[in-house]
C-alpha positions in Angstrom: 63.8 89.9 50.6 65.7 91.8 53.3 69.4 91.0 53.2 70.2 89.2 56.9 73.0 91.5 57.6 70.6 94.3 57.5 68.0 92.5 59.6 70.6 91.7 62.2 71.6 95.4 62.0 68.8 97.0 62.5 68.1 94.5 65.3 71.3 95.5 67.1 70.1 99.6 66.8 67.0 98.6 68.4 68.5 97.0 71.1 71.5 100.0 71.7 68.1 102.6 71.3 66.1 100.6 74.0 69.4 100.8 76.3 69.6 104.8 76.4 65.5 104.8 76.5 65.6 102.6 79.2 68.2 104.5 81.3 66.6 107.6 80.1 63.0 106.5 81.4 64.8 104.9 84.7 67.2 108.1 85.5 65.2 111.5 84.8 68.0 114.1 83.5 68.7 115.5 87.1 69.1 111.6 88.0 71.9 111.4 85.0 73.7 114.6 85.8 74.3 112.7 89.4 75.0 109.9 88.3 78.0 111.0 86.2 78.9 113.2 89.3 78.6 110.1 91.9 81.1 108.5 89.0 83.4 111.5 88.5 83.6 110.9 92.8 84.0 107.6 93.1 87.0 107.9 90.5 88.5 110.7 92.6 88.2 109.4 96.4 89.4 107.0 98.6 88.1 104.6 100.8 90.3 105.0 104.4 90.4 101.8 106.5 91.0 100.8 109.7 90.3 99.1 112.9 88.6 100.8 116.5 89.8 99.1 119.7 88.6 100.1 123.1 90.5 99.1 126.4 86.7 98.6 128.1 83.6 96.9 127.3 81.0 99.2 125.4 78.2 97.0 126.3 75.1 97.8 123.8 76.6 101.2 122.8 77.2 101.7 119.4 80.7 103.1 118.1 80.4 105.9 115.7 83.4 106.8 113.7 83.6 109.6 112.1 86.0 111.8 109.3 85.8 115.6 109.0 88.0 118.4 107.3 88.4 121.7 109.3 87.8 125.4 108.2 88.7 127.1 111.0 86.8 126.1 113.8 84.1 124.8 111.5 84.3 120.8 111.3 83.1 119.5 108.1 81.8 116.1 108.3 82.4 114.1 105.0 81.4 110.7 106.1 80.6 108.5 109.0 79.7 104.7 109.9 78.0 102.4 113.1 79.8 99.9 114.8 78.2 98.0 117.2 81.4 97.0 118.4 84.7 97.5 118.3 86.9 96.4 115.0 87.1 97.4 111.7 85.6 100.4 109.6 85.7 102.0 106.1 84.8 105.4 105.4 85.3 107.5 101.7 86.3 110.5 101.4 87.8 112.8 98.4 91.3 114.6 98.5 91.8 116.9 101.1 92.9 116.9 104.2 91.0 115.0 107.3 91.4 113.8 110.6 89.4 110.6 112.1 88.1 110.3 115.6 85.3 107.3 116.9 83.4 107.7 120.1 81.3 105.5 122.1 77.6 106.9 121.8 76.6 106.1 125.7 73.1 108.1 124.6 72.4 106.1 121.7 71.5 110.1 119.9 74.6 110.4 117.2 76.1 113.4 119.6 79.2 113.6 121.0 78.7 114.4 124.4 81.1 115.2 126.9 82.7 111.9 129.0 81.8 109.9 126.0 85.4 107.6 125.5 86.9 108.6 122.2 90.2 108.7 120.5 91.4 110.1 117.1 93.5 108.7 114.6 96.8 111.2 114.9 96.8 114.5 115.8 98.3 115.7 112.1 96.0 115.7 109.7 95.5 112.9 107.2 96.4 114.0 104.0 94.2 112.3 101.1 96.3 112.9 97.9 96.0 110.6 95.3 92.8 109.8 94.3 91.4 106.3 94.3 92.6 103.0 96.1 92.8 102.6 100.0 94.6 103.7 102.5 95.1 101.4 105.1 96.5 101.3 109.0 94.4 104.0 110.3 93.6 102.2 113.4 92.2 104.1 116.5 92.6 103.1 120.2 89.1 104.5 122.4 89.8 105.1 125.7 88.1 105.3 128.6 88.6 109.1 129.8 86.7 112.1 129.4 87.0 113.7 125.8 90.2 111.8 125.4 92.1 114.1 123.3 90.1 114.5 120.4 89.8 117.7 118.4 85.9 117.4 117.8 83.7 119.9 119.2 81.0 117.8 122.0 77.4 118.3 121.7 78.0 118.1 118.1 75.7 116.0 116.1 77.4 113.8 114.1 74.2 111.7 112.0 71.1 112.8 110.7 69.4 109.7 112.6 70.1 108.6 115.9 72.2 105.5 116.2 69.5 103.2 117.2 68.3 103.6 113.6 71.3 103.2 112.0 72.5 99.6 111.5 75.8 98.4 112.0 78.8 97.9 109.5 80.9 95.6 111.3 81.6 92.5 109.5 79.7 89.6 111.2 76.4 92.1 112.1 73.3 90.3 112.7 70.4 91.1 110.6 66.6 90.2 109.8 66.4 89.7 106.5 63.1 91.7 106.6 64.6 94.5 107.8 64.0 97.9 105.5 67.6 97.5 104.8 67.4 95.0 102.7 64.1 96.2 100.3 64.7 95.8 96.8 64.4 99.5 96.4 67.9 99.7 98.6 69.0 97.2 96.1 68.4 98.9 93.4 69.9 101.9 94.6 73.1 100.0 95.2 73.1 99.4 91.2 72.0 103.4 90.2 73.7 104.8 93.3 76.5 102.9 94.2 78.3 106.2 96.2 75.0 107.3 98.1 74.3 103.4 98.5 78.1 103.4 100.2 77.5 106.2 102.1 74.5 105.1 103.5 74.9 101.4 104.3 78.6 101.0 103.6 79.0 96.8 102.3 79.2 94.4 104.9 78.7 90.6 105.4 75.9 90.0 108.2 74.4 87.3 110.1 71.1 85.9 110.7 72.4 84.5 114.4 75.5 85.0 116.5 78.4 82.6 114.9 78.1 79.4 116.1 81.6 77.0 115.5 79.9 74.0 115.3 77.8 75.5 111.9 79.8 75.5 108.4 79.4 78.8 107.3 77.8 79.6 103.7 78.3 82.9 102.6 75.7 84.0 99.8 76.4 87.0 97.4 73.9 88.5 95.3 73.6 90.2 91.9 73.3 93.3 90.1 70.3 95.3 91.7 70.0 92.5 94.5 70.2 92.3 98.5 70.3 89.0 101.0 66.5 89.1 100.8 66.9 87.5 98.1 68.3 84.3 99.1 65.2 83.8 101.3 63.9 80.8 99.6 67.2 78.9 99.0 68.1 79.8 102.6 65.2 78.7 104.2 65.6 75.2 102.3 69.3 74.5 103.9 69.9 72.6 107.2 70.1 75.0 109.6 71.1 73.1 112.1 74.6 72.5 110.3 75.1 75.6 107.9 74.8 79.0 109.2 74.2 81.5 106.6 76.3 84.7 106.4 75.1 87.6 103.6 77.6 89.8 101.8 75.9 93.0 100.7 76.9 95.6 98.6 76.8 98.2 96.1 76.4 96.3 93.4 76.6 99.5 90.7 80.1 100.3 92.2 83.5 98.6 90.4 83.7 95.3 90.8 86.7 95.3 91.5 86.5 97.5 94.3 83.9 95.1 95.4 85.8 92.0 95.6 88.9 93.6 97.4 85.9 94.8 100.0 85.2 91.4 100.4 88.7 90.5 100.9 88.7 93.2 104.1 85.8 91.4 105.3 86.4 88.1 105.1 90.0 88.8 106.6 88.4 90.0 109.6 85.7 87.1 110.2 88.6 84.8 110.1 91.1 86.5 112.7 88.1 86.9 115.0 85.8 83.6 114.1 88.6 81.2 112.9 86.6 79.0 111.2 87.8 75.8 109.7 85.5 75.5 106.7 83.0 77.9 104.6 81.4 77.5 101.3 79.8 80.0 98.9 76.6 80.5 97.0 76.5 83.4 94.1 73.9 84.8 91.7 74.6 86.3 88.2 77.3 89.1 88.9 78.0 88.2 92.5 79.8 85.2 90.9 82.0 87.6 89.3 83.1 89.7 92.1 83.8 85.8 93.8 86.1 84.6 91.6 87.8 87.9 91.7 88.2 87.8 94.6 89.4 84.1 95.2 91.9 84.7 92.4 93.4 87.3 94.0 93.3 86.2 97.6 91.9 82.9 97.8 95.4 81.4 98.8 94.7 82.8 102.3 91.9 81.3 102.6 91.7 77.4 102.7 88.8 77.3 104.6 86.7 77.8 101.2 86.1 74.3 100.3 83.3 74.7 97.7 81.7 77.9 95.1 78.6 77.4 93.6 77.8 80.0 90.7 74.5 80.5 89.9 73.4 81.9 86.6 76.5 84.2 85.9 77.4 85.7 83.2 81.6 84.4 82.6 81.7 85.5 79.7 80.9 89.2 80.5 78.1 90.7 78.8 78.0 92.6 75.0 74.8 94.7 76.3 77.0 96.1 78.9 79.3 97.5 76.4 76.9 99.1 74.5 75.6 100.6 77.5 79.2 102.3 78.0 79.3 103.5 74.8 75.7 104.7 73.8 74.3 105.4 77.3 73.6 108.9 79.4 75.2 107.4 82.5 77.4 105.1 83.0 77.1 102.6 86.0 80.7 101.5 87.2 80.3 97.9 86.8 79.1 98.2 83.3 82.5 99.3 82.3 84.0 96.1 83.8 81.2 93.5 82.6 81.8 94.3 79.0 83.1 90.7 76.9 87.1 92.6 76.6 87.0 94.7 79.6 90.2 94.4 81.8 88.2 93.1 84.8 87.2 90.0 83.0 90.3 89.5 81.8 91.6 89.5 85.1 89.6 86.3 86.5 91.2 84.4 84.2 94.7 85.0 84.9 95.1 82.2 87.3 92.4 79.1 87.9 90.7 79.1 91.0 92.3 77.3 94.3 92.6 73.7 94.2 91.9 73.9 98.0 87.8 74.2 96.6 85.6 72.5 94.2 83.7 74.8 92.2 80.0 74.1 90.7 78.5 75.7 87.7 74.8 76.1 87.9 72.8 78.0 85.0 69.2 78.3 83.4 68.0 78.2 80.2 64.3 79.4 80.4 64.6 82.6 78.1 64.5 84.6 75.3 65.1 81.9 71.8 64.8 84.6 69.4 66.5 83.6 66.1 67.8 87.0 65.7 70.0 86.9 69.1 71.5 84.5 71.0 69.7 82.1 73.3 69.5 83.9 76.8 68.5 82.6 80.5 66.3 86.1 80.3 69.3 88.5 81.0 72.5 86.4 80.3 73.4 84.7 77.4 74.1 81.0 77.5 77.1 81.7 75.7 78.1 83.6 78.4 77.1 81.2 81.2 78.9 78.4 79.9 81.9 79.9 79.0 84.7 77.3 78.1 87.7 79.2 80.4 85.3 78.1 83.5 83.4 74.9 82.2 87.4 73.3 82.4 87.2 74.5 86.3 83.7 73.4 87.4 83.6 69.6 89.3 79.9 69.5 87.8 77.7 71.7 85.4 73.3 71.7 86.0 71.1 73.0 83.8 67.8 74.2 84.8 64.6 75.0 82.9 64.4 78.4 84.7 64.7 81.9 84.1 67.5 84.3 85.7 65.7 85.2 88.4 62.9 82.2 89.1 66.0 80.5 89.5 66.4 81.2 93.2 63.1 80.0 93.7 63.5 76.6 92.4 63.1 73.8 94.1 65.1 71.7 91.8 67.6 74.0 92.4 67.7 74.4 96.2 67.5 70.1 96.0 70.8 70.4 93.9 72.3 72.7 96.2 71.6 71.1 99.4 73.3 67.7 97.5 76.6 69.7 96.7 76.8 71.3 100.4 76.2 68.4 102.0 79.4 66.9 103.0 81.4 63.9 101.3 82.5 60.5 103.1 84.9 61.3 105.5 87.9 59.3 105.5 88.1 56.9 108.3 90.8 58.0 110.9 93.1 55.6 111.2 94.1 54.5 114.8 97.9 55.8 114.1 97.1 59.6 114.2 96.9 61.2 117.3 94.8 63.9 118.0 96.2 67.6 117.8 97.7 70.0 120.3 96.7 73.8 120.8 98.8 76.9 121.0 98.4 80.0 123.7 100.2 83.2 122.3 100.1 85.8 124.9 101.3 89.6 123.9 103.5 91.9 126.0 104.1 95.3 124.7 107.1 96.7 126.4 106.4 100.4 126.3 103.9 102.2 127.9 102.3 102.8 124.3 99.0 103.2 123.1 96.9 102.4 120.7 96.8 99.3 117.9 99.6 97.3 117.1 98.4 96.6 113.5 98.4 93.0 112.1 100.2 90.2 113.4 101.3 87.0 111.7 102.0 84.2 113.2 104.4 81.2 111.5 104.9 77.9 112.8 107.6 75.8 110.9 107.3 72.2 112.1 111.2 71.0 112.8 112.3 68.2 110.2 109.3 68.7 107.9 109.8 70.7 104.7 109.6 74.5 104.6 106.3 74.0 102.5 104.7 72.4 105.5 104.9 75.8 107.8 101.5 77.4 108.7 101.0 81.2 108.5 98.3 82.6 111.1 97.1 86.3 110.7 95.9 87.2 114.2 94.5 90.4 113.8 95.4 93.5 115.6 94.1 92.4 119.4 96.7 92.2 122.4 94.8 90.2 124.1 95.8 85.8 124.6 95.0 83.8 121.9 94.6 80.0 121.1 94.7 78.6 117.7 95.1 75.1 116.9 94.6 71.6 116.7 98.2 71.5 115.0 99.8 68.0 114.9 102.0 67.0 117.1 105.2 67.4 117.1 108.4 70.2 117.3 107.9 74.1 116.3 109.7 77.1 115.6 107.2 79.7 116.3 107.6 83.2 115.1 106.0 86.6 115.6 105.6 89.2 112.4 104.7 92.7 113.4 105.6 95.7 110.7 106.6 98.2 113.1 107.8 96.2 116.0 110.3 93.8 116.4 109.5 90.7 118.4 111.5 89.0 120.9 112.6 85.9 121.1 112.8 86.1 117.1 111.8 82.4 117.3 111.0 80.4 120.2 111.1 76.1 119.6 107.9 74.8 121.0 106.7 71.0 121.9 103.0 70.6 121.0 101.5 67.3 122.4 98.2 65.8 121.9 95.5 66.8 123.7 97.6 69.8 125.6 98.0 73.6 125.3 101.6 75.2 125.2 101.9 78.7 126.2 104.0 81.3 124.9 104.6 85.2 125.5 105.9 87.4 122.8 107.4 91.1 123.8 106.4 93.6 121.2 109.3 96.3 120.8 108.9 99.6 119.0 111.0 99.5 115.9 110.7 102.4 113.2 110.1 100.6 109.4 108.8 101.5 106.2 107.2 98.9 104.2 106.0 100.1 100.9 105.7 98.6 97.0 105.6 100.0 93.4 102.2 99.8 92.5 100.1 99.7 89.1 96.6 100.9 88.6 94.3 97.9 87.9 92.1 99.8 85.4 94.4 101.5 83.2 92.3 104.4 82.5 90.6 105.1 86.1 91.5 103.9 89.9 88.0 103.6 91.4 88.1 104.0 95.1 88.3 101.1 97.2 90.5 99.1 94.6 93.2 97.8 96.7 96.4 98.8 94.1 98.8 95.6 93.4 102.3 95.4 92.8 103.2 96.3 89.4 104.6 93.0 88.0 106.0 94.2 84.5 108.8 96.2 85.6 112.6 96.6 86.7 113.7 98.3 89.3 117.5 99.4 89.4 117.7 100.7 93.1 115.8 101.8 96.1 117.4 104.6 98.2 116.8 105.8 101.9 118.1 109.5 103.2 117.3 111.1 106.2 118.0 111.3 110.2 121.6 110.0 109.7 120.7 107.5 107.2 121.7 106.4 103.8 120.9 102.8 102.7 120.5 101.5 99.4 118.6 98.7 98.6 118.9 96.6 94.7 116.0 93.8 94.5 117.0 90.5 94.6 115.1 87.5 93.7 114.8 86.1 97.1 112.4 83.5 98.2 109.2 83.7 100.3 111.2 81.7 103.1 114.2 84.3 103.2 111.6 87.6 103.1 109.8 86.2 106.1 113.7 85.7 108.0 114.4 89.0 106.8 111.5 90.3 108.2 111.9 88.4 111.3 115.6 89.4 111.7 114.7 93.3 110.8 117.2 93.5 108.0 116.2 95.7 105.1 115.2 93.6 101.7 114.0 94.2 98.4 112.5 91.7 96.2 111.1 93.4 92.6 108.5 95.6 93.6 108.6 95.4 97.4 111.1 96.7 100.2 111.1 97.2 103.3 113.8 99.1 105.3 114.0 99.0 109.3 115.5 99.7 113.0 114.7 103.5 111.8 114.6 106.6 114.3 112.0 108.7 114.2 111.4 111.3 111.6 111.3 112.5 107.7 112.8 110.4 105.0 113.3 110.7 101.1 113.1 107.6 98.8 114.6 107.7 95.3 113.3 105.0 93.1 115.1 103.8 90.1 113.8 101.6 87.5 114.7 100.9 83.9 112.4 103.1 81.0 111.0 105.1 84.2 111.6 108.6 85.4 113.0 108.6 89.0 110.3 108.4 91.6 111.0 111.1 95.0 108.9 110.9 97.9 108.9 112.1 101.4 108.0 109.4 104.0 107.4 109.9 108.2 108.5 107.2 110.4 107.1 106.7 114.3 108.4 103.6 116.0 105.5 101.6 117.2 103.3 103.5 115.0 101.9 102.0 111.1 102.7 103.2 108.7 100.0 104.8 106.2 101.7 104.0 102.1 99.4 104.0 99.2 101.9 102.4 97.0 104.3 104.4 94.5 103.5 104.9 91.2 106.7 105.2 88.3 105.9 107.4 85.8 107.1 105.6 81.7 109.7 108.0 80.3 108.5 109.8 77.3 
């Protein structure tokens, strides 16, 4: 008789041999030698984001922005993406130096021609040096002039394909979920080749229709190797005529938790521009993963997300990817992060999910019952699908007699889902509440200045409530008037945040009354600041581009000083509230609190931090200030003494 150790041995070799034969057989050699160079990219780029505005409608012309490093007078294109309008966009590039420019593409043929509007991200250059991460604020203002001051070549093509054939990467796009975009071999491609998948497509959410605000929003997520095609069933079972169904697509081979801070950009965006008052979400197999990384990290801003509904996912992580890390060719970049101990699932369960949702755990059991391994839904283990750390989150658990992938074609299931979307009994409003009041806020900038005003954050602290009871808006980057509410009615002290202006009045004390609209103007003064962190890598051996870097919690910082242009400030963290950072803001006086600082009413020019912190080496670096201008900050990184 065979000892069972041995059996169970030999059965794990067969199973780490069929991993490198299968990604042998899928990836020829040539395939393998670009996938470790796609990986050995990703790990040493950086995705650069920012928003396009224009000061004229575009109409049907697409915007194409575009990045390129100069030789000479040769331009070197490195990457570019569609718009087809104006808002935000995320290109990747490696280090280097590059400049940015977007132009309206009047003749639809991916050339810029002369009297096309256009504008460029500053004249300087943009220099890329650290690799990884994102770089943020690189906002460009079209204008509508001939060749407005951009230092691009016209008649130069830009794309292989014209822009008709290109599809659009703004968050809210509307697609057909036929379209070639979504095949399964562009799926798949997103797993093997997550940087050419990037490249390509970019990740975006998209729309079936135009948003309509009477529709609750469900937002549906795929898997590893999937697209939005394949929601089709479960989609088409959902009342239309009160859900509207929004896709996030994605490179799903790329690091998750690049993928989830994507998703974070995206779903920032929908909300300054939609302002939608509820949304739920639908995920398969990884896709839940990259959600509940993402709501961990930012699902505080995001109250609107009433329900998550994880289909088939694997909590746990999954012991197959690990050995595919270890014993395979090529290595995919979310393997690394779905292994059972890697760092990313560690980090979804550092906090619970939002008590502003209900979550719902849905899983199948239709697979593999070999005594020699554990019982599987087909791909995931049941071990992993009902892992304890979520089972004490989820409002309700369903089983289903499916496999991992039949599962989305389930009838059962889609019946199950439609129960959990459908919304609850309302409570009865009683006859004491009065209806709410809306807010106008209008925008004034007070120079003659150009170009975006980065984000704005609106707070409203209701007089003789507690502080707990203010309301934080983020309005986006657009000048234009805006009108948010119902808010109860009653007294406010409304406030303006904008990083490199200062706002006046500081705080204005509104009446808002039921049924009515207050307006109110803000003037937007240029005011020179630098806003910047210490930052930690979230992988401690790699920083995959598009992982957005967080403050480094675990550390001490002694002081923070400021040289240059006449001044010399030094700033010692304190442990100051939320309440007292958002004054300080407001009042432009300079504040540290651990890892973040923020110094302002600074003239234009170079300036020289000096970073102390205990059991690091002092941190230098050289910083550029331009009043009314963003500022462009990666983050500093503290180097442990030996």
């Amino acid at each position: 008789m065979i000892p069972k150790s041995s059996v169970i041995h030999s059965f794990v070799l067969i199973r780490i041999i069929g991993i490198a034969c299968f990604v042998t057989l899928w990836l020829t050699g040539c395939s393998i030698y670009n996938l470790r160079e796609e990986v050995k990219t990703i790990n040493n780029s950086t995705i650069l984001v920012g928003t396009v505005t224009e000061s004229f409608p575009s109409g049907d012309a697409p915007i194409l922005v575009v990045t390129y490093s100069k030789i000479g007078s040769h331009r070197n294109i490195e990457h570019y993406t569609k718009l087809h309008e104006a808002g935000p966009y995320e290109l990747i590039v490696p280090k280097g130096e590059y400049f940015i420019f977007a132009f309206v593409d009047i003749n639809h043929d991916s050339i810029y021609q002369h009297g096309e509007p256009s504008g460029q991200y500053s004249a300087q250059g943009l220099l890329v040096e650290q690799s990884g991460g994102v770089l943020i604020n690189l906002d460009i203002s079209i204008k509508n002039q001939e060749d407005g001051n951009v230092d691009f070549p016209t008649g130069t093509l830009v794309a292989t394909k014209k822009s008709d054939t290109l599809h659009s990467t703004s968050p809210g796009a509307i697609a057909d979920l036929n379209a070639p975009l979504f095949d399964y071999e562009n799926g798949a491609k997103g797993y093997w080749q997550p940087l050419e998948f990037f490249k390509e497509n970019g990740g975006n959410i998209y729309f079936l229709q135009p948003f309509d605000p009477t529709k609750i929003p469900v937002l549906y997520v795929h898997g590893a190797t999937g697209s939005p095609r394949g929601w089709e069933y479960l989609v088409s079972n959902i009342d239309q005529n009160r859900y509207q169904p929004w896709f996030y697509y994605y490179p799903s081979g790329a690091s998750l938790k690049s993928m989830a801070d994507l998703l974070f950009w995206k779903m920032y965006n929908l909300k300054a521009k939609y302002k939608f008052k509820e949304l739920y979400i639908v995920a398969h197999s990884m896709g839940g993963l990259v959600v509940r990384s993402f709501l961990v990290d930012y699902g505080q801003q995001f109250p609107e997300i009433k329900k998550f509904i994880s289909i088939s996912t694997p909590w746990g992580g999954d012991s197959l990817s690990e050995m595919g890390v270890k014993y395979s060719p090529g290595v995919i970049p979310a393997w690394k992060d779905l292994g059972q101990q890697s760092e990313f699932v560690q980090s979804i369960y550092r906090k619970t999910l939002p008590d502003t949702l209900e979550f719902y755990l849905l899983f199948g059991h239709e697979g593999n019952h070999n005594p020699l391994r554990p019982n599987t839904d087909g791909v995931v283990t049941l071990a992993s699908e009902l892992d304890p750390r979520v089972q004490a989150e989820a409002k309700m658990i369903y089983g289903f007699n499916e496999d991992h992938n039949n599962i989305l074609t389930s009838g059962r299931v889609a019946s199950i889902v439609n129960t959990i979307l459908a919304p609850g009994e309302k409570t009865k409003t009683l006859g004491s509440i009065k209806p709410g009041g809306m807010l106008m806020v209008s925008l004034h900038l007070s120079s003659n200045q150009e170009g975006q005003v980065g984000s704005l954050q609106l707070y409203l602290s209701p007089i003789g409530r507690e502080p707990a009871d203010g309301i934080i808006i983020n309005m986006g980057s657009d000048r234009g008037a805006h009108v948010f509410g119902p808010f109860p009615p009653g007294i406010y002290n409304i406030s303006l945040l904008a990083e490199s202006f200062r706002t006046e009045p500081a705080r204005l004390k509104v009446a808002i009354r039921s049924n009515g609209t207050v307006a109110t103007t803000f003037e937007l003064k240029p005011n020179g600041s630098i806003v910047d962190f210490i930052r930690q890598k979230f992988y401690k051996d790699e920083n995959p581009a598009g992982t957005y870097m967080l403050p480094e919690e675990n550390i001490t910082i002694r002081s923070i000083r400021l040289t240059g242009n006449g001044v010399d400030r030094t700033l010692v963290p304190t442990k100051e509230n939320e309440l007292k950072f958002v004054e300080n803001a407001l009042d432009r006086r300079d504040w540290a609190t651990k890892t973040l600082f923020a110094f302002y009413n600074l003239p234009e020019g170079e300036y020289r931090l000096i970073v102390e912190a205990d059991g690091y080496e002092n941190k230098v670096v050289q910083r550029q200030v331009t009043p009314g201008h963003l500022n462009v900050f990666n983050g500093i990184v503290m180097k442990p003494l030996k």
